[in-house]
N, CA, C and O atoms as CSV, one atom per row, in Angstrom:
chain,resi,resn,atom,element,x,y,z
A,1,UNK,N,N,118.649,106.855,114.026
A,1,UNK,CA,C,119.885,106.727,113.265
A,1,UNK,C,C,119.506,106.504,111.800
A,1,UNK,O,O,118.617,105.706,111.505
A,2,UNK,N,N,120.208,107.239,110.840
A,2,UNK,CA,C,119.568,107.367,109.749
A,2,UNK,C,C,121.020,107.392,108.750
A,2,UNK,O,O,121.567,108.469,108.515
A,3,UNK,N,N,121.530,106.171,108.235
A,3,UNK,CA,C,122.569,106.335,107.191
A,3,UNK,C,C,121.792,106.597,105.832
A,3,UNK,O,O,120.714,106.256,105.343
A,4,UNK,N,N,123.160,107.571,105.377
A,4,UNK,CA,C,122.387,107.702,103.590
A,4,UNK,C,C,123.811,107.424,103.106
A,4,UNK,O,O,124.894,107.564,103.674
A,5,UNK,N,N,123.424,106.908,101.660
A,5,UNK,CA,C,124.141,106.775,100.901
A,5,UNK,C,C,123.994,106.831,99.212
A,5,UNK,O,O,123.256,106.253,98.413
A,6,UNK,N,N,125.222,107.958,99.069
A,6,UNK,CA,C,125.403,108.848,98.089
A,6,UNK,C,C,125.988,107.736,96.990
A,6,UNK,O,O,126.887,106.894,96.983
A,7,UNK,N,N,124.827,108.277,95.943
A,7,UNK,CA,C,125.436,106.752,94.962
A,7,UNK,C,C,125.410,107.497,93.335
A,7,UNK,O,O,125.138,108.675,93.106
A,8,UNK,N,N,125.750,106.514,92.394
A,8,UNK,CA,C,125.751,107.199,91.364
A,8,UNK,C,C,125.659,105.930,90.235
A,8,UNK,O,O,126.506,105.042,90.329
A,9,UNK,N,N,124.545,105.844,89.083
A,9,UNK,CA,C,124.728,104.930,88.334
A,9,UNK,C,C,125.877,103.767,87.812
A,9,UNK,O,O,126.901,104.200,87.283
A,10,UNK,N,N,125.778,102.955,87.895
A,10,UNK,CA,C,126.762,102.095,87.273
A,10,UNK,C,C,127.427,101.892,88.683
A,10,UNK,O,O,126.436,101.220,88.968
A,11,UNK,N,N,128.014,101.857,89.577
A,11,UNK,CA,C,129.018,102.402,90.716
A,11,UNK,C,C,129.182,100.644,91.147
A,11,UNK,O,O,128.221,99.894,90.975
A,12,UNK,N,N,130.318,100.204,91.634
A,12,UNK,CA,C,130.087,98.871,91.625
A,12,UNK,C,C,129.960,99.067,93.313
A,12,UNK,O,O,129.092,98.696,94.103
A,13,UNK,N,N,131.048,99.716,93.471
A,13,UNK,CA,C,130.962,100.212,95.073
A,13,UNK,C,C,129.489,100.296,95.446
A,13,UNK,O,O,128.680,99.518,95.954
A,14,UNK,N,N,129.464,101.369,95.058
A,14,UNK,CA,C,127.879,101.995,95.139
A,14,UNK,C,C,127.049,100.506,95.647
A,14,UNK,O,O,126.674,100.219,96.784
A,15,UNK,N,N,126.940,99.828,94.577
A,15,UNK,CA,C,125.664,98.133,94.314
A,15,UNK,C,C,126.446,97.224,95.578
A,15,UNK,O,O,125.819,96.259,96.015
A,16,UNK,N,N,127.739,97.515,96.130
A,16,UNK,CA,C,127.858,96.356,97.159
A,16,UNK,C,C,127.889,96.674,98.563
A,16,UNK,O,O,127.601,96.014,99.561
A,17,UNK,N,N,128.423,98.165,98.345
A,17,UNK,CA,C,127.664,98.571,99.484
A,17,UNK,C,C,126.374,98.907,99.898
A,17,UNK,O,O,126.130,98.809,101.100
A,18,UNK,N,N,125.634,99.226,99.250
A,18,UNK,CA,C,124.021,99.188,99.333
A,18,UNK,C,C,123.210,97.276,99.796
A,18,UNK,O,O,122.348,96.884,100.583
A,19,UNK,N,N,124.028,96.680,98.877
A,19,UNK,CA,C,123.573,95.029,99.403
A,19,UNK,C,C,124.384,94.802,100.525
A,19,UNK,O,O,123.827,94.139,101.400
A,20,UNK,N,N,125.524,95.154,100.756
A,20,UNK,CA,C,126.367,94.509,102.318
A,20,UNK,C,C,125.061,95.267,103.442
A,20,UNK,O,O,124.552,94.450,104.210
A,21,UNK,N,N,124.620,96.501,103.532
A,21,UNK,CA,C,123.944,97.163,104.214
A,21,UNK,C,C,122.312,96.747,103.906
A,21,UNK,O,O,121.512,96.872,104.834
A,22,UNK,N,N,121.942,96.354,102.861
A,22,UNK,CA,C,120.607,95.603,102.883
A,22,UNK,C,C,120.795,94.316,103.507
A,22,UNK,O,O,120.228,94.167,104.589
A,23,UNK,N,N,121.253,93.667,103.198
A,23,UNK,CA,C,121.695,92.239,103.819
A,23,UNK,C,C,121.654,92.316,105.330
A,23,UNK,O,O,120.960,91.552,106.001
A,24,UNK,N,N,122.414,93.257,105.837
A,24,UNK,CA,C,122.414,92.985,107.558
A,24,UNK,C,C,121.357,93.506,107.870
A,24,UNK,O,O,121.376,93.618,109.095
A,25,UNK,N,N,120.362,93.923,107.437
A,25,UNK,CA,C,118.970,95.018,107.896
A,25,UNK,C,C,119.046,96.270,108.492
A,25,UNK,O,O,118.239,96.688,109.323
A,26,UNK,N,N,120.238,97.012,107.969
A,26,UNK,CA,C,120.518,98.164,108.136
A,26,UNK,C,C,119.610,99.073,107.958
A,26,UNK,O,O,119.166,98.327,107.085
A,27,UNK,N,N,118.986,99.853,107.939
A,27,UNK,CA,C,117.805,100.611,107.258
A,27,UNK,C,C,119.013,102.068,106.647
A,27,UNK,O,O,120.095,102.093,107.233
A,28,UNK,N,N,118.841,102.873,105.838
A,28,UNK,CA,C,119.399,103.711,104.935
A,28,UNK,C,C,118.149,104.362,103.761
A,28,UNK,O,O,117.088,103.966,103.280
A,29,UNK,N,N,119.009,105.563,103.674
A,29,UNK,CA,C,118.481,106.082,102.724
A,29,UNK,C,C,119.181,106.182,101.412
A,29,UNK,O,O,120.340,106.451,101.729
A,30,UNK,N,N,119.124,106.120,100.246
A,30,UNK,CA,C,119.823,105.835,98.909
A,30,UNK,C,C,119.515,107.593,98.286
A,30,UNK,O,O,118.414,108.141,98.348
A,31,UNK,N,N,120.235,107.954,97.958
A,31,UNK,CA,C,120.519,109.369,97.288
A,31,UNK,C,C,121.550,109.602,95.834
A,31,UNK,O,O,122.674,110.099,95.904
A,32,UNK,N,N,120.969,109.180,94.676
A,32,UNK,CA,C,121.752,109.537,93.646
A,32,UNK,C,C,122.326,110.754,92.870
A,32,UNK,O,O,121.636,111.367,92.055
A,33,UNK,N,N,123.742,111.117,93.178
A,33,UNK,CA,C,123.594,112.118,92.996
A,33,UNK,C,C,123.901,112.480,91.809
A,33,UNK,O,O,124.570,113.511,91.733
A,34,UNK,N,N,123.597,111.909,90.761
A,34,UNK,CA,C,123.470,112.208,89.005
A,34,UNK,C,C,122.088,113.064,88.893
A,34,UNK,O,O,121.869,113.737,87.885
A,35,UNK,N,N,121.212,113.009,89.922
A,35,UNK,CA,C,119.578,113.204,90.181
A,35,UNK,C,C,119.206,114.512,90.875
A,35,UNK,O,O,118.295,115.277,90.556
A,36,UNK,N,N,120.376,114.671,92.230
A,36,UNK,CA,C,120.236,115.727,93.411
A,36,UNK,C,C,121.262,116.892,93.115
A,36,UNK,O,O,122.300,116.776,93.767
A,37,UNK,N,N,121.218,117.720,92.482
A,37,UNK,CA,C,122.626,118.297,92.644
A,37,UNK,C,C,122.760,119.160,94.478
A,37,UNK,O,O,123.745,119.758,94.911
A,38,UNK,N,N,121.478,118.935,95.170
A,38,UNK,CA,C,122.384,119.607,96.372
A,38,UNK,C,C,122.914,118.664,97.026
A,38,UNK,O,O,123.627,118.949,97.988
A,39,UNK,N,N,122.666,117.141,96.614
A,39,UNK,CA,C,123.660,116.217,97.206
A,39,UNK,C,C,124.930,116.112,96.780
A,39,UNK,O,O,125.858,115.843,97.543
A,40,UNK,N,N,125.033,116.273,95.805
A,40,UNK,CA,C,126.384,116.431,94.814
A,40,UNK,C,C,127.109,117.354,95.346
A,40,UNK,O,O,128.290,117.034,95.481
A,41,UNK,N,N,126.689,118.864,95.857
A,41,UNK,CA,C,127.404,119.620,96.299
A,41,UNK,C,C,127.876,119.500,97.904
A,41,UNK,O,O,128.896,119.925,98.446
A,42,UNK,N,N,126.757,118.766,98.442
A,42,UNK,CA,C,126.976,118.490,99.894
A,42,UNK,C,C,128.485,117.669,100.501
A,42,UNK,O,O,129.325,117.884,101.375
A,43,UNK,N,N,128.204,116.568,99.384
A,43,UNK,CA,C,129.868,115.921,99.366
A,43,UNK,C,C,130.572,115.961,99.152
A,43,UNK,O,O,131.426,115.422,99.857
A,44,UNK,N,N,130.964,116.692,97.873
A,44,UNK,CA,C,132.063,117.246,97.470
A,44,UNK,C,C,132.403,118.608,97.918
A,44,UNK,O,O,133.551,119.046,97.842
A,45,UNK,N,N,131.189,119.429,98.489
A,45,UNK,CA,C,132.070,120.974,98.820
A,45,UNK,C,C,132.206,120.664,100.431
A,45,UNK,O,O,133.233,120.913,101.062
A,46,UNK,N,N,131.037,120.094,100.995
A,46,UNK,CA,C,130.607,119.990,102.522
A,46,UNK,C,C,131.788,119.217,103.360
A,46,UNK,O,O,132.349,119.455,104.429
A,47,UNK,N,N,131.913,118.094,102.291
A,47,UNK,CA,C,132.746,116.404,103.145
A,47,UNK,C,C,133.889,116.307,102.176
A,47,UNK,O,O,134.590,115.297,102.109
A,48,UNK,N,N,134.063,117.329,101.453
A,48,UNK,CA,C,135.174,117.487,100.397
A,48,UNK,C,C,135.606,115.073,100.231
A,48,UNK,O,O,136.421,114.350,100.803
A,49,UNK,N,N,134.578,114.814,99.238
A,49,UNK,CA,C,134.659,113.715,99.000
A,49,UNK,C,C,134.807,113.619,97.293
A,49,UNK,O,O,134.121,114.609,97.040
A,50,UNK,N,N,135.152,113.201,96.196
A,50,UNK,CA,C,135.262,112.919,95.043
A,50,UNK,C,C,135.081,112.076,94.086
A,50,UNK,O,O,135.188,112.084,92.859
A,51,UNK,N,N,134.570,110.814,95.480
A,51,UNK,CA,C,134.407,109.380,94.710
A,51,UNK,C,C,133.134,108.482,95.135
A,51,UNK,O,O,133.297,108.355,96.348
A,52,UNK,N,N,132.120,107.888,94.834
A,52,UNK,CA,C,131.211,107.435,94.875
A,52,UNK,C,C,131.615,106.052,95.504
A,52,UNK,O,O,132.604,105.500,95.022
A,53,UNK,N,N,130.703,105.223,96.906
A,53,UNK,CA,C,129.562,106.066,97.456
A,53,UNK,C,C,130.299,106.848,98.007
A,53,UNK,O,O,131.513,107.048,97.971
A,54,UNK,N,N,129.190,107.429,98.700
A,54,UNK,CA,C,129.737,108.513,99.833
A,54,UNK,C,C,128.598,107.814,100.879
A,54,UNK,O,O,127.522,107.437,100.415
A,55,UNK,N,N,128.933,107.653,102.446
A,55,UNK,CA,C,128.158,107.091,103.504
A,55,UNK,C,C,128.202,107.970,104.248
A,55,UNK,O,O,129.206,108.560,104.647
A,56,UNK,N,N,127.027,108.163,104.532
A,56,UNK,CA,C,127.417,109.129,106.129
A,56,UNK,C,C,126.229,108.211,107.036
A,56,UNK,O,O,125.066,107.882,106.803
A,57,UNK,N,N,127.330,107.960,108.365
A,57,UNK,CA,C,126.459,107.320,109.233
A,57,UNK,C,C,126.196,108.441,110.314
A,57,UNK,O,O,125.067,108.195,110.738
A,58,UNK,N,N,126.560,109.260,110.793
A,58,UNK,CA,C,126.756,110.541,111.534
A,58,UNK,C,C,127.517,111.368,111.015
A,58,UNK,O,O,128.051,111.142,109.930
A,59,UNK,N,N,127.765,112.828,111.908
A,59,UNK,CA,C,128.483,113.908,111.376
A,59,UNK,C,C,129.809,113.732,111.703
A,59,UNK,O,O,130.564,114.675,111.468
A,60,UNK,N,N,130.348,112.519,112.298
A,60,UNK,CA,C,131.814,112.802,112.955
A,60,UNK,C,C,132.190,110.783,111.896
A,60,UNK,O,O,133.267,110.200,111.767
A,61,UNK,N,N,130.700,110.334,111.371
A,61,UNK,CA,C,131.220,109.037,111.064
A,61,UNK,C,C,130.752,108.892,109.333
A,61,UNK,O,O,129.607,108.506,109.100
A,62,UNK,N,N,131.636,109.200,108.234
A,62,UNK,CA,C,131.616,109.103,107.023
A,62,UNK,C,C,132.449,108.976,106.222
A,62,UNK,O,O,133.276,109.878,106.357
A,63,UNK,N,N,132.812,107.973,105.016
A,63,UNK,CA,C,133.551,107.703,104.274
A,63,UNK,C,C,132.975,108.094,102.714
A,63,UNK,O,O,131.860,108.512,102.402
A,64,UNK,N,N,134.012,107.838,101.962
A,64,UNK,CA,C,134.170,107.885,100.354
A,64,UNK,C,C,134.468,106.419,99.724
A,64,UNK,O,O,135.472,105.795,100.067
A,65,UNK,N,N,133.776,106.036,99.022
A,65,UNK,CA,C,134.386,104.247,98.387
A,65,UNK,C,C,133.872,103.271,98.629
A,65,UNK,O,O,132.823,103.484,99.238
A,66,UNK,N,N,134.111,102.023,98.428
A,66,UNK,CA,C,133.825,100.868,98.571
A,66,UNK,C,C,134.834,100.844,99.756
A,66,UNK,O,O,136.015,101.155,99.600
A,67,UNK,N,N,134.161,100.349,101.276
A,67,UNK,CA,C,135.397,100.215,102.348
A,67,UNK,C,C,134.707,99.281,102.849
A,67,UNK,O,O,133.762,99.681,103.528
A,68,UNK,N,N,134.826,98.186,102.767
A,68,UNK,CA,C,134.404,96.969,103.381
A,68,UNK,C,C,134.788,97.012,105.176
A,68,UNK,O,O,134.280,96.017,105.694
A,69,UNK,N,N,135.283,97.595,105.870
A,69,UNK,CA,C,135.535,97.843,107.048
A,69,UNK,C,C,135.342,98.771,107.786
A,69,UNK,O,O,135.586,98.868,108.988
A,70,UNK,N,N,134.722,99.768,106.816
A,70,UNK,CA,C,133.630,100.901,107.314
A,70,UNK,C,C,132.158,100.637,107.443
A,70,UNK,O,O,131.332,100.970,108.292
A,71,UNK,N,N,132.076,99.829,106.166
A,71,UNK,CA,C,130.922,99.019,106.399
A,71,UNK,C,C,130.163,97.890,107.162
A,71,UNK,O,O,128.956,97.644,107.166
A,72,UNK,N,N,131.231,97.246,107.832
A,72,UNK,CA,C,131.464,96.391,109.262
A,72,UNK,C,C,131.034,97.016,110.483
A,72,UNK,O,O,130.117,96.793,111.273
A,73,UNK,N,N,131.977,97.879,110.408
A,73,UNK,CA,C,132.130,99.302,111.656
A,73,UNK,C,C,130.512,100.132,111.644
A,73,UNK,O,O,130.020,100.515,112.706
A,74,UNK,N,N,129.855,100.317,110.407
A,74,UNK,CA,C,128.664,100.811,110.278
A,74,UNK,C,C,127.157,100.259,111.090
A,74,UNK,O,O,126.328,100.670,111.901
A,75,UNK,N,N,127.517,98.834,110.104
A,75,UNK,CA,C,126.479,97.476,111.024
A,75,UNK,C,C,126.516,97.725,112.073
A,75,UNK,O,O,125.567,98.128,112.746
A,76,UNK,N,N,128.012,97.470,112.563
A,76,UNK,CA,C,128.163,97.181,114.162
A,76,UNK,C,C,127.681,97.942,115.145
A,76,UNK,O,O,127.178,97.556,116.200
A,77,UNK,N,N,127.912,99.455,114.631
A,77,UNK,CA,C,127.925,101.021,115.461
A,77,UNK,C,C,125.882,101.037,115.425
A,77,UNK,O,O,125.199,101.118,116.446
A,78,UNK,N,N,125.371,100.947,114.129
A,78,UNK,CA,C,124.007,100.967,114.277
A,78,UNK,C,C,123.207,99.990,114.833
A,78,UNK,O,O,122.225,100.520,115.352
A,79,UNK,N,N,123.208,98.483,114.974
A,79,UNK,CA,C,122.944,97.234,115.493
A,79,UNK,C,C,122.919,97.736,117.184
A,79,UNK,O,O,121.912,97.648,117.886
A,80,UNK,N,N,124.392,98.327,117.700
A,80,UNK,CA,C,123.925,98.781,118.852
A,80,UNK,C,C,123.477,99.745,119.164
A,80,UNK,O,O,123.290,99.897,120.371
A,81,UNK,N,N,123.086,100.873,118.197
A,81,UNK,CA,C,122.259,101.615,118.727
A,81,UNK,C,C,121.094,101.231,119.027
A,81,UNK,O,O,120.631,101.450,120.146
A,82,UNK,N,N,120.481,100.648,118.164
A,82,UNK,CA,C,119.677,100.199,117.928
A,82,UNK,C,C,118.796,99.047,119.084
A,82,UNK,O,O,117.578,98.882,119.158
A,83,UNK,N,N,119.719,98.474,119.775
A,83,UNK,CA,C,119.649,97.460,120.837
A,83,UNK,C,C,119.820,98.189,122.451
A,83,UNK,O,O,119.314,98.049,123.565
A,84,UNK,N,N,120.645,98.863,121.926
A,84,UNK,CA,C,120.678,99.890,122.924
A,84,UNK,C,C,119.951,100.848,123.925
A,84,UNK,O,O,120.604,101.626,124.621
């Protein structure tokens, strides 16, 4: 299980979701996309998304924003895979 998350300088979202998900020992990958443009295009043409972060925890499980309850739902869903 491999979350990434699509971030972009300054992003406040971006900095608290990256620490809510460091904090629980989530493991993730960080992808800026001021840096990648095929990430840039991946989310906005692929996941038609517009706003920074962008999370993808799977292909059926991904959001846009600061969502403090996606990010709950994220922990939770990977913790048991993980145990699982």
């Amino acid at each position: 299980m491999a979350i990434t998350i699509y971030t972009k300088p300054g992003c406040f979202g971006c900095r608290k979701t990256v620490q809510k998900l460091a904090a629980a020992g989530i493991p993730f990958t960080e992808v800026d996309l001021t840096q990648v443009p095929a990430a840039l295009e991946y989310v906005t043409e692929e996941l038609g998304y517009s706003q920074a972060p962008v999370v993808v925890v799977d292909d059926q499980f991904h959001w846009s924003g600061l969502n403090p309850a996606n990010i709950e739902r994220a922990i939770a869903y990977v913790s048991q895979e993980v145990s699982g």
